[in-house]
N, C-alpha and C positions, 0 to 999 in steps of 0.2 A: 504493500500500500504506500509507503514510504517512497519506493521507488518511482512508482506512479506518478504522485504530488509534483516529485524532483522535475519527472521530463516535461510535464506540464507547465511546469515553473519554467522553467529554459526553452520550451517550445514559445510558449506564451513574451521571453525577454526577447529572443530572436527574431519573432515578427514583431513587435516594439519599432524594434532596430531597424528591420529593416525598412517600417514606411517612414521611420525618420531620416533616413537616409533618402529615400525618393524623394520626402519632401525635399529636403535639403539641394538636392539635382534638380529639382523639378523649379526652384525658384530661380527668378534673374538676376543680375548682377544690374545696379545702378544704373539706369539709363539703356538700356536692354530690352529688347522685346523680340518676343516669338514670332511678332508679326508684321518684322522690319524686313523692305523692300528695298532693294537695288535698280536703279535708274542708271542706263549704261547712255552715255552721252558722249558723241561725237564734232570736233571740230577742227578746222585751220591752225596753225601756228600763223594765223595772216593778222593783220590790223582790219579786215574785212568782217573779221569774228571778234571783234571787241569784246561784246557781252561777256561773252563765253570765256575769253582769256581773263577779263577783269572777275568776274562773278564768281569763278573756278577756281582761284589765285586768293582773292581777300574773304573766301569764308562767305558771300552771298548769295550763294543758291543754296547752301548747305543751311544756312537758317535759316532761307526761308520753309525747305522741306522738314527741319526738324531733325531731330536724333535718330529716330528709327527708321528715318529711307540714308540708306550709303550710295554715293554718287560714284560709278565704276567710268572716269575718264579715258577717252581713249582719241590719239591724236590720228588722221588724214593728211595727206599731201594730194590729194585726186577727187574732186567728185565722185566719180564712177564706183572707186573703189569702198568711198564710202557706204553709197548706196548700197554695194552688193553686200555689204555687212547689215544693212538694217533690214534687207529683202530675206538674209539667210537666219533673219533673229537675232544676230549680235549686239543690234543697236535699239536702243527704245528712242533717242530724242537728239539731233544734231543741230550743227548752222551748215550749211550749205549753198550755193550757185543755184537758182533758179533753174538752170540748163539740166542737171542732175537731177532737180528733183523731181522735171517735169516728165525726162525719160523713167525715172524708177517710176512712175507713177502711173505712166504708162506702159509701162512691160509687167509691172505689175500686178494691173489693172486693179489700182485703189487702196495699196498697201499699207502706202503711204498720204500725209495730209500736210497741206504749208498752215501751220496756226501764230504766225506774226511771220513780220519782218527784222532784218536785222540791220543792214547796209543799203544806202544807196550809193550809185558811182562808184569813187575809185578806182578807177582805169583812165590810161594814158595811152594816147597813140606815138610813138618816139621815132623819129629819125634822124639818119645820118647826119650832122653838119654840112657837113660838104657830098651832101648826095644828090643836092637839086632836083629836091622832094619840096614844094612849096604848097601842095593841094593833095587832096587824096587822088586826081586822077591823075599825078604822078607818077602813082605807085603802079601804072603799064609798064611790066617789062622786069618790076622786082622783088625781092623776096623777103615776104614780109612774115612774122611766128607768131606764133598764138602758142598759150600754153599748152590748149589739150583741143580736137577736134569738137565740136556740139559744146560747146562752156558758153561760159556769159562772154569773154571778152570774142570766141572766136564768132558768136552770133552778133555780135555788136559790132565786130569786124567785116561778115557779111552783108549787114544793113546798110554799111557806110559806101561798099562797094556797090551797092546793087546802085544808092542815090546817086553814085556817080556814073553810072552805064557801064560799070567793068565785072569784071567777069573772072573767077580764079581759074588757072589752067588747067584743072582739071572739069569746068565747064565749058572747056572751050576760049577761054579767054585768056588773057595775058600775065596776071597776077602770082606769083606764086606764093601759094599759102601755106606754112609748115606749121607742123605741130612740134612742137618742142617745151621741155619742162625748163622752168623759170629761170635756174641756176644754168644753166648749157646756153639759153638765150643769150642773155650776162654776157657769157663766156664769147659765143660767138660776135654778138654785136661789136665787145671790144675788139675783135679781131677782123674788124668790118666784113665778114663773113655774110654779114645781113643785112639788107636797105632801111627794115621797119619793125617793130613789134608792136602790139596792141597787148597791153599787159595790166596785173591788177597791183595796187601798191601792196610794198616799198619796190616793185622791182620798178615802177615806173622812174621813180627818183631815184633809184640807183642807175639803172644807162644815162640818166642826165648828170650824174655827180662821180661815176663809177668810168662811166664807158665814154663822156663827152657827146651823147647825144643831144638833141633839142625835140622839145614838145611840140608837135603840129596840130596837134588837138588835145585842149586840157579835159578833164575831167567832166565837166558842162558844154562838151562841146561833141561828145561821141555819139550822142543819143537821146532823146527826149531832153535837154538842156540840164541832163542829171540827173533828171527823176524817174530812175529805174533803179529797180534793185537787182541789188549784185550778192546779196547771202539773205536765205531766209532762215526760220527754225524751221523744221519738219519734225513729226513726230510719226513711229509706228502706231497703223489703225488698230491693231491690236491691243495695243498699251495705254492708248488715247480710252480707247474704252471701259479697259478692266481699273486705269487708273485717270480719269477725270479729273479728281481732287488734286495729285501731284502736280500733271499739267496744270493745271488753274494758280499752285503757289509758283509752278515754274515761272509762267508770263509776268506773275505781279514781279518778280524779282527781274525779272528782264525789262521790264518798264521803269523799274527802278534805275538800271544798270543805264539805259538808256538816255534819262535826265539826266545822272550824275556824270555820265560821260561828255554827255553836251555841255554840262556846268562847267564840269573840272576836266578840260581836257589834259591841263598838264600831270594833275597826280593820274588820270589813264596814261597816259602816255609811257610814263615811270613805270606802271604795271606789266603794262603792254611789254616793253622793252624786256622786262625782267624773264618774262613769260617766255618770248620770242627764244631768249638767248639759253634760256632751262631746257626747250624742247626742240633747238635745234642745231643749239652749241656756241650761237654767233648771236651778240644784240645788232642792234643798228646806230649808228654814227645819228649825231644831235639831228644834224642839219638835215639828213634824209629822212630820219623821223616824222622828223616838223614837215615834211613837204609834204609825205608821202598820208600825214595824220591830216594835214588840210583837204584833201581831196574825198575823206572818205565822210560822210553825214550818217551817223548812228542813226537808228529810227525802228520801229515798229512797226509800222502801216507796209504790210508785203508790194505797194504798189501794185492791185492786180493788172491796170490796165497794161503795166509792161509785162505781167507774167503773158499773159493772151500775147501779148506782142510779138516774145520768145519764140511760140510757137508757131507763128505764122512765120517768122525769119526762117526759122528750123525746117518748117516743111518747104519753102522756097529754096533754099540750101541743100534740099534732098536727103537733112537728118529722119523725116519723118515721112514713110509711103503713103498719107492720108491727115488732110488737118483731125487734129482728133482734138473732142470736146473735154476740155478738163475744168470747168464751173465746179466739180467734186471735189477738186487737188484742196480746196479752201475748207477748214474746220476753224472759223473766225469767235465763235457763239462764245466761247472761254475773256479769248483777248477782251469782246464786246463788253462784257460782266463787268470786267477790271474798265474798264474805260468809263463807262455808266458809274460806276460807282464813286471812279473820280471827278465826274462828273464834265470830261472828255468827249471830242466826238467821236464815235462809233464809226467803223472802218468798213465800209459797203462795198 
């Protein structure tokens, strides 16, 4: 009987034990939750992504979403390649070229959404000194880069040329258009290797302060007088939906980022540089900052009517076999909220 009492006594301390012990795992650590999300966000190392370098850099996106969502950053140098990260799931929410987002969205079919804007302009048309290039239809007979085929600056490039009756040689016409990445442009212009580029800053201010080129068209002068945009936010339609709320504090803090940016451009600037030089080894020189930081206009409003724009260049360029209808690409009703509330106008 004795016996008995014993195991039951020690049976009875051993399950004690052990739901004190569950309990004990089963509780959180200080600022902890079970039901904390990751938000995996995509951008530029450009001045084109202000937001995102500023917001991601001093801690304000991260307050605005709070302790229990963790921000999984991840940097691009490619449109395309962004895209095909947020097509395969890798990506919940970026800044991006209108050009990229309007393809993913279309190969897509819907995957993706633009819910603000980021940048408008910041592109430079740059030529030779002594190229006797004095107009765009000049550029008959030379060879002009663009960073990537179907982007914003190479569609901005084809609009320029169509206004002037020319034609890239592979339409039959005279121009020669290359694709060439940023840094090799650089490279080549200084070795006059190349008559022209149409590029997004700082590289615009560095062939003029770098290479010795000169500007043939500033920044208000490639395209609707500047009022296009050149990086939007996009977000996965999946993620857009399952997480509504995060998007909604994401915007408030990008309209935040937005003002202060326009306020303070110098302490952006300071960020911006710090950012640049963390994620790609190299800051930028005062003077090209400053050139390359005036041409670019922070903003929110995606400008649709230049997104539709895009695509009309794009299918005249032969990017696209059919105008296709992207009235959809736009998930605005969030940004709207935050605007109304500040009592802002509302972005149609």
């Amino acid at each position: 009987m004795k016996k008995t009492v014993g195991l039951v006594s020690i049976l009875f301390l051993l399950l004690t034990s052990v739901f004190f012990l569950a309990g004990c795992g089963d509780s959180k650590k200080e600022g902890e939750s079970h039901n904390a999300v990751t938000i995996r966000v995509a951008h530029f190392p450009n001045i084109t992504h202000a937001q995102a370098l500023v917001g991601l850099a001093d801690g304000t996106f991260q307050k605005a979403l709070g302790p229990d969502v963790k921000i999984d950053r991840k940097s691009f140098n490619a449109g395309p390649e962004e895209i095909e990260a947020l097509l395969a799931g890798e990506i919940d929410l970026g800044y991006i070229g209108p050009g990229p987002a309007i393809n993913g969205y279309i190969k897509s079919k819907g995957a993706l959404k633009i819910i603000a804007g980021a940048t408008d302009a910041g592109a430079v048309l740059v030529v030779q000194k002594d190229g006797n290039i004095n107009k765009v239809t000049d550029l008959a007979g030379k060879k002009v880069a663009v960073p990537q085929f179907g982007n914003t600056q190479d569609l901005s490039l084809r609009q320029l040329l169509q206004e002037a009756n020319l034609k890239s040689v592979d339409k039959g016409g005279k121009v020669e258009v290359l694709q060439i990445k940023n840094p090799d442009i650089l490279s080549l212009f200084s070795q006059k290797k190349l008559d022209a580029a149409l590029v997004p800053e700082p590289w615009g201010a560095r062939l003029v302060e770098d290479a010795h080129g000169k500007i043939l068209l500033d920044w208000n002068q490639i395209w609707r007088n500047g009022k296009y945009t050149t990086a939007v936010v996009i977000v996965n339609t999946k993620f857009l939906a399952e997480h509504p709320d995060l998007v909604h504090k994401w915007l408030e803090a990008h309209l935040q980022l937005t003002d202060r940016i326009s306020k303070n451009p110098e302490e952006a600037k300071t960020i911006i540089n710090t950012q640049i030089k963390e994620l790609t080894g190299k800051d930028l020189p005062k003077n090209i900052l400053d050139q390359a930081f005036s041409r670019v206009i922070p903003t929110y409003d995606p400008a649709k009517d230049s997104v539709y724009g895009f695509v009309d260049i794009a299918y005249n360029a032969g990017y696209l076999k059919q105008k296709a209808d992207i009235t959809e690409i736009f998930a605005l009703d969030e940004l709207n909220k935050i605007l109304e509330e500040k009592g802002l106008p509302l972005v149609k």
